[in-house]
N, C-alpha and C positions, 0 to 999 in steps of 0.2 A: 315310846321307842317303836315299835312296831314297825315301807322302803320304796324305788320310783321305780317308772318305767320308761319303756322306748318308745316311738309310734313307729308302726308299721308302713307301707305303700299299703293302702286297699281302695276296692272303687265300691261306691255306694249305689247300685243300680235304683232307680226309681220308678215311677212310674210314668208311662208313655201312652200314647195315645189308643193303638191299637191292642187287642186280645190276643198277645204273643205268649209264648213260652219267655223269653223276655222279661214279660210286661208279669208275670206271675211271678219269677224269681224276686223282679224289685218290689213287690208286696211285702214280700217274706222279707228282705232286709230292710226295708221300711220298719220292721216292727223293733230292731235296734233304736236306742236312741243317740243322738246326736250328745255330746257336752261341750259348754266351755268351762274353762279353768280361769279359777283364781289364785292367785296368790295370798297369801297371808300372813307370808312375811316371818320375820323372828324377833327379838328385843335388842336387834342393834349386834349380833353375833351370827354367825356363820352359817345355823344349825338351826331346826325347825320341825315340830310335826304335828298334823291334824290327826288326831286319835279317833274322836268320839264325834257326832255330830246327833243331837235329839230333833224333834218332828218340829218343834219349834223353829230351827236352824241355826241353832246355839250348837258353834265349832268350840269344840276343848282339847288343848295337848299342852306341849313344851316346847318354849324356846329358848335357847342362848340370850344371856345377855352381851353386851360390846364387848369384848376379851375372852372370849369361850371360854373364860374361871368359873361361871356360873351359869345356872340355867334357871325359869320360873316356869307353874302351870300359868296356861294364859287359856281368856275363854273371850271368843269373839263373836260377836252380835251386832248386828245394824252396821258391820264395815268398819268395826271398831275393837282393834285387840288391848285388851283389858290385863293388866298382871296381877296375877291373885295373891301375890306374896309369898310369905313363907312364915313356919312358927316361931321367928327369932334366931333362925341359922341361914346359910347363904344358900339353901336350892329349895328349892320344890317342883314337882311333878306333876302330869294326871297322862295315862296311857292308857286307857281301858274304852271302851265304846260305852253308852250312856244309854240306858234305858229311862231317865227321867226325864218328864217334860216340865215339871214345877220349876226349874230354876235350881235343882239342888246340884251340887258338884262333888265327886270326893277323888283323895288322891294319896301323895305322898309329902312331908315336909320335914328339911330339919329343923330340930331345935337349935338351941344355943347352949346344950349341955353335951359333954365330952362321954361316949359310948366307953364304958370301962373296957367292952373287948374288943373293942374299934373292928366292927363288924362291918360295916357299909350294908348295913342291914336293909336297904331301900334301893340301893344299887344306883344310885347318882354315877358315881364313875362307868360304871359298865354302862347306862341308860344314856348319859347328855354327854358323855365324854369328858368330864369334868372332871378336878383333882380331888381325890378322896379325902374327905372333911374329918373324918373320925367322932361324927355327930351323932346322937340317936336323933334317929326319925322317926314320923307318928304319921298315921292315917288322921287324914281330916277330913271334916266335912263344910263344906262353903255355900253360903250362901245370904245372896244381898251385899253383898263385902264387907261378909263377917267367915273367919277359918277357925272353926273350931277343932281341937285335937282329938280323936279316939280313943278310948284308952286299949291297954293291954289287958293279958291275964295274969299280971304280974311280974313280965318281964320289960326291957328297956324299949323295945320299938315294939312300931305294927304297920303293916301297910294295908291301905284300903284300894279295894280295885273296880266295886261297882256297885248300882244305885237303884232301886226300881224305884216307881211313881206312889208307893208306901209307903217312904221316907226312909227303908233301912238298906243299909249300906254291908259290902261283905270285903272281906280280904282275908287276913290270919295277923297274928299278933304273937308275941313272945310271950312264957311264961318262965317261972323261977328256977326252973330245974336246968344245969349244965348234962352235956349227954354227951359220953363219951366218944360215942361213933359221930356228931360230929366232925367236919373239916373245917380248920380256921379259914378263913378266919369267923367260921359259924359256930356259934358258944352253947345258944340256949336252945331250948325246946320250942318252936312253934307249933301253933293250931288253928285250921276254918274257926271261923269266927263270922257271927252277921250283930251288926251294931242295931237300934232304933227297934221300934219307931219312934222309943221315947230317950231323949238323951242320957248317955249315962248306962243305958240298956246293952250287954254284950251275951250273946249266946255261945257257947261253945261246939263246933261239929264234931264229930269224931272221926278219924282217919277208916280205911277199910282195916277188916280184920288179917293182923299181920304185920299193916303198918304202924308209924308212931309218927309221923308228921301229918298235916295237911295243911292246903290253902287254898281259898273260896277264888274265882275268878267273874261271875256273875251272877244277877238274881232276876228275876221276872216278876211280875208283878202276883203271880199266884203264887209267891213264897218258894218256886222250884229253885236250889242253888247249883251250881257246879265250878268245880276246881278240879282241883287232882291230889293224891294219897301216895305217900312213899314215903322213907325214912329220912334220916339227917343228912346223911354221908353224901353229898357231891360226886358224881360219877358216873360209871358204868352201872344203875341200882333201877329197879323199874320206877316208873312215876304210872299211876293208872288215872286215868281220867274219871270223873266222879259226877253224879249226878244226887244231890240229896231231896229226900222229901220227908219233910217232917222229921229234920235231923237226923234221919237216915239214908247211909250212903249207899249205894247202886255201882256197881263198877260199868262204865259204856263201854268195854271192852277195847278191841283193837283193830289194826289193816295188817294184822299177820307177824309184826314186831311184836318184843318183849320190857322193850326198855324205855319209851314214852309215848305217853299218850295226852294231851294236852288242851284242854276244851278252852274254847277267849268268851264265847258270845252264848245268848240266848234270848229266843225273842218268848211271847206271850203262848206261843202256841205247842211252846215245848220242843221245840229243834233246837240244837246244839250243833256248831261246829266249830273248828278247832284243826288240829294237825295231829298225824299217828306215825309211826315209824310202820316200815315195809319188812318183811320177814329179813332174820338175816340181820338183822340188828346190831345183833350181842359178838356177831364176826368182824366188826368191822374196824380200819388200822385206828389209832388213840386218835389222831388229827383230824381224821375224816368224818364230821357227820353222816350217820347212817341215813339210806333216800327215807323220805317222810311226805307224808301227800294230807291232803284238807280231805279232810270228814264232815260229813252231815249223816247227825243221830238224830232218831226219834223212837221214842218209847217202843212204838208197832210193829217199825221198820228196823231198827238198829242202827249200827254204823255203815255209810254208805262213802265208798274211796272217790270221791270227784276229782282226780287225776291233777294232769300239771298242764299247763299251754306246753304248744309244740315245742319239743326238743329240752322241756326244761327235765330236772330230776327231783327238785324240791317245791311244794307250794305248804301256805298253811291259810288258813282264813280267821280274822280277826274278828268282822260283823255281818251278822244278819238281820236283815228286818222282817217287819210281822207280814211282807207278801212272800217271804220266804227266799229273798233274792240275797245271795253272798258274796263278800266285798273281801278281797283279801289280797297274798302277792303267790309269785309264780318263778322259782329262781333256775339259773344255771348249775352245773356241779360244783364251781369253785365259789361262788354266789358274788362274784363278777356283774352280773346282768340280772335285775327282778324287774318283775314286770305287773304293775297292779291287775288282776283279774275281776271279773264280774262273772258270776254262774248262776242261772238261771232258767229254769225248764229244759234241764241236762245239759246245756251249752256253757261253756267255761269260756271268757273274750277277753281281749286286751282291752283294755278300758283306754289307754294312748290310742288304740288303732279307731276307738269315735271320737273322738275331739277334734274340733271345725274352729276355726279361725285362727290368728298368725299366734304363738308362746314359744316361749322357750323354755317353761317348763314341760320335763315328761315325770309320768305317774309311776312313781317307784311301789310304791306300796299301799293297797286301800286297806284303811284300817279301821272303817264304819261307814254305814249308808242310814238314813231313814226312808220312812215309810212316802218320804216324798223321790224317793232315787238321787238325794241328794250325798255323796260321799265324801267323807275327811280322808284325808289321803297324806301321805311321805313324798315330794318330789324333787326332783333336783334341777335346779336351775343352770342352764349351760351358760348363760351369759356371765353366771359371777362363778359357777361351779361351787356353788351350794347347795344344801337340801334344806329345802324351805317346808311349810305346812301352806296345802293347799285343799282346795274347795272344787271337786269338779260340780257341775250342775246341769243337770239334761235338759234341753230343749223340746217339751212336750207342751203340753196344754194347761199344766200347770204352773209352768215357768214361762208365761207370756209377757210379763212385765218385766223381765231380763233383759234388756238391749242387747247384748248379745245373742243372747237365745235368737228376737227379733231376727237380726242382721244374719245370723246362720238360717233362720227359714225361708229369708229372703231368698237366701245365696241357691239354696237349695229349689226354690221353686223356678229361679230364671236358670237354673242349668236342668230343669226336668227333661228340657228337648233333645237335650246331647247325654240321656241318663246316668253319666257319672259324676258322682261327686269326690275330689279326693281330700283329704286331712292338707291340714296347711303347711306342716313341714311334712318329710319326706324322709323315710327309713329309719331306721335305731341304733343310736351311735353308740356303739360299743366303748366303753371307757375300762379301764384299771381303776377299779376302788382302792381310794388308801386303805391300809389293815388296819386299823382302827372301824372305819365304817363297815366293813366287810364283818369283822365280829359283832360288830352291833348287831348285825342282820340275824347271823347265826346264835346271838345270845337270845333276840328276842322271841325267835321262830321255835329255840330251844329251852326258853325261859331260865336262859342264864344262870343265876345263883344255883339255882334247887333242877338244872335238868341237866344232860349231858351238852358240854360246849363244845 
């Protein structure tokens, strides 16, 4: 789940012949990179999204199938989208950014058995837009085009949300116990959980002290997890962002809010970021999400507010890679308008306003980058007026075998003498989101089920 953006007018100053003031500003925005965009399409349905993208450049997310009744995870490789299936019920998922380069995948799937408290405990309907199945779903793990199921801790579902290059897998899963503070249609008790290395193998996290819920959001390869800790009840209740080590949980504090705190991503080096609500919170009317901005934590440093692009009032950030560069989206007040961002070495950018050659897709939402700057992205296609899953890909030195890439360096060195370069379309077409896609934005940004909608 996780949304597009707009391109802006900008001019790409370059480099010119003489030692100008000029000639020094185009250095500095030289050091932007260029992207083109791919598309990648969906299964034949409306709806589409690039989640996760490894160093490999193995793309993984969800899409529609023909009739938007359904939706599968799909993982695409070598220009080929793959359907992963499901466990014997009509959907499956993957939404989370990939820290593994083996080939492993994990996500969510229904079964083919009937949820006694018809939970939507994976969030199919709220996630692909699809009709509520009343299925239990399980976390899987895939790989080679084999989906195996994860189990729980004794209750009906679990969802798995991410992977490190260890083999173990995290998300939370359900146990036996019904809790009254619950909201239906939420029944049982869930808990953080990390699966592997060895099949079959389930850890339990424990919540912060106070709370009684938790759920893992990612893992690193040195064993660090993070999710977030709060109770059952759906609402106005705090959720705090969590960071565990050696099964102990860390609360990463806040941006001056009380009521969520939300980590997606974590690379190797121990940053974390995520979204946080802004003081002021717990004041605000029942319909309105309170403003919430993208964080980056680190052990040393703490939580650090990396703001919104101009004019916006919401951002959250999905993924980070190990140069430390964040991928995420940037919305309006009514979330109308997101806009995918890139931040890095303090600057926060419209990732549409560097894309070179002619699309009609813009970048709604980055929702992972790797260590090559390559990003999985939400965008929405103006020709069919859909959101597809797309691939942007920069034009550097390591994407030389790109024809694209090619033909934008081309483009860019025979207009060095006139120094501007501009993006192929021209301004950001302001649209009316149906309310259906517009909660999507605000479920995912909010984490839906378990955070304030």
């Amino acid at each position: 789940m996780r949304a597009s953006a707009w391109k802006c007018i900008i001019g790409f100053t370059l480099l010119i012949v003489t030692a100008t003031p000029a000639r020094l500003a185009a250095q500095q925005v030289q050091q932007q990179r260029h992207y083109v965009v791919k598309d990648l399409g969906t299964f034949g349905g409306a709806s589409g999204t690039a989640e996760g993208i490894s160093d490999r450049g193995w793309v993984v997310g969800s899409a529609n199938l023909a009739g938007d009744q359904n939706g599968h995870a799909f993982l695409w490789r070598d220009g080929v989208m793959t359907d992963l299936g499901t466990l014997g019920g009509p959907n499956s998922q993957e939404q989370w950014p990939v820290n593994d380069n083996r080939g492993l995948i994990v996500g969510t799937a229904e079964t083919n058995a009937m949820d006694p408290f018809n939970e939507n405990f994976c969030g199919f309907a709220f996630n692909l837009g699809v009709p509520q199945t009343g299925l239990i779903c399980l976390g899987f793990l895939w790989r080679d085009g084999v989906m195996t199921p994860l189990p729980t801790l004794g209750g009906n579902n679990s969802y798995a949300a991410g992977v490190n290059n260890r083999g173990q897998a995290v998300g939370w899963a359900e146990n036996s116990t019904q809790d009254p503070t619950c909201l239906p249609p939420q029944m049982l008790d869930f808990e953080a959980v990390i699966w592997g290395p060895e099949q079959g193998d389930i850890q339990e996290l424990p919540p912060l002290s106070g709370d009684t819920e938790a759920f893992a959001t990612g893992i690193n390869d040195n064993g660090l997890v993070i999710g977030a800790s709060g109770v059952c009840s759906n609402g106005s209740l705090p959720i705090h962002g969590v960071v565990w080590q050696d099964g102990m949980p860390t609360d990463l504090g806040n941006l001056g809010g009380v009521l969520n705190t939300l980590p997606w991503a974590i690379n190797s080096r121990g940053q974390v970021v995520g979204n946080s609500d802004l003081a002021g919170d717990n004041n605000q009317p029942p319909l309105q999400p309170p403003p919430f901005h993208t964080f980056l934590w680190t052990k040393d440093s703490g939580m650090q507010d990396l703001g919104t692009l101009p004019g916006d009032l919401y951002s959250g950030a999905f993924g980070i890679n190990e140069q430390g560069q964040v991928i995420g989206g940037s919305c309006t007040q009514n979330f109308n308008l997101c806009r995918a961002f890139l931040w890095q070495n303090g600057v926060m950018t419209d990732v549409d306003a560097l894309v070179m050659g002619p699309t009609s897709l813009h970048l709604w939402f980055g929702n992972d980058i790797n260590s090559r700057g390559e990003i999985a992205a939400y965008a929405l296609d103006l020709s069919k007026n859909e959101f597809h899953a797309a691939l942007a890909i920069p034009c550097d030195e390591q994407h030389t075998d790109i024809a694209a890439c090619a033909e934008t360096t081309a483009a860019v060195a025979q207009t060095a003498a006139t120094v501007t370069v501009a993006p192929a379309t021209s301004g950001n077409p302001r649209v009316s989101l149906p309310e259906n896609v517009r909660k999507l934005l605000q479920n995912r940004m909010r984490f839906g089920r378990f955070g304030v909608r």
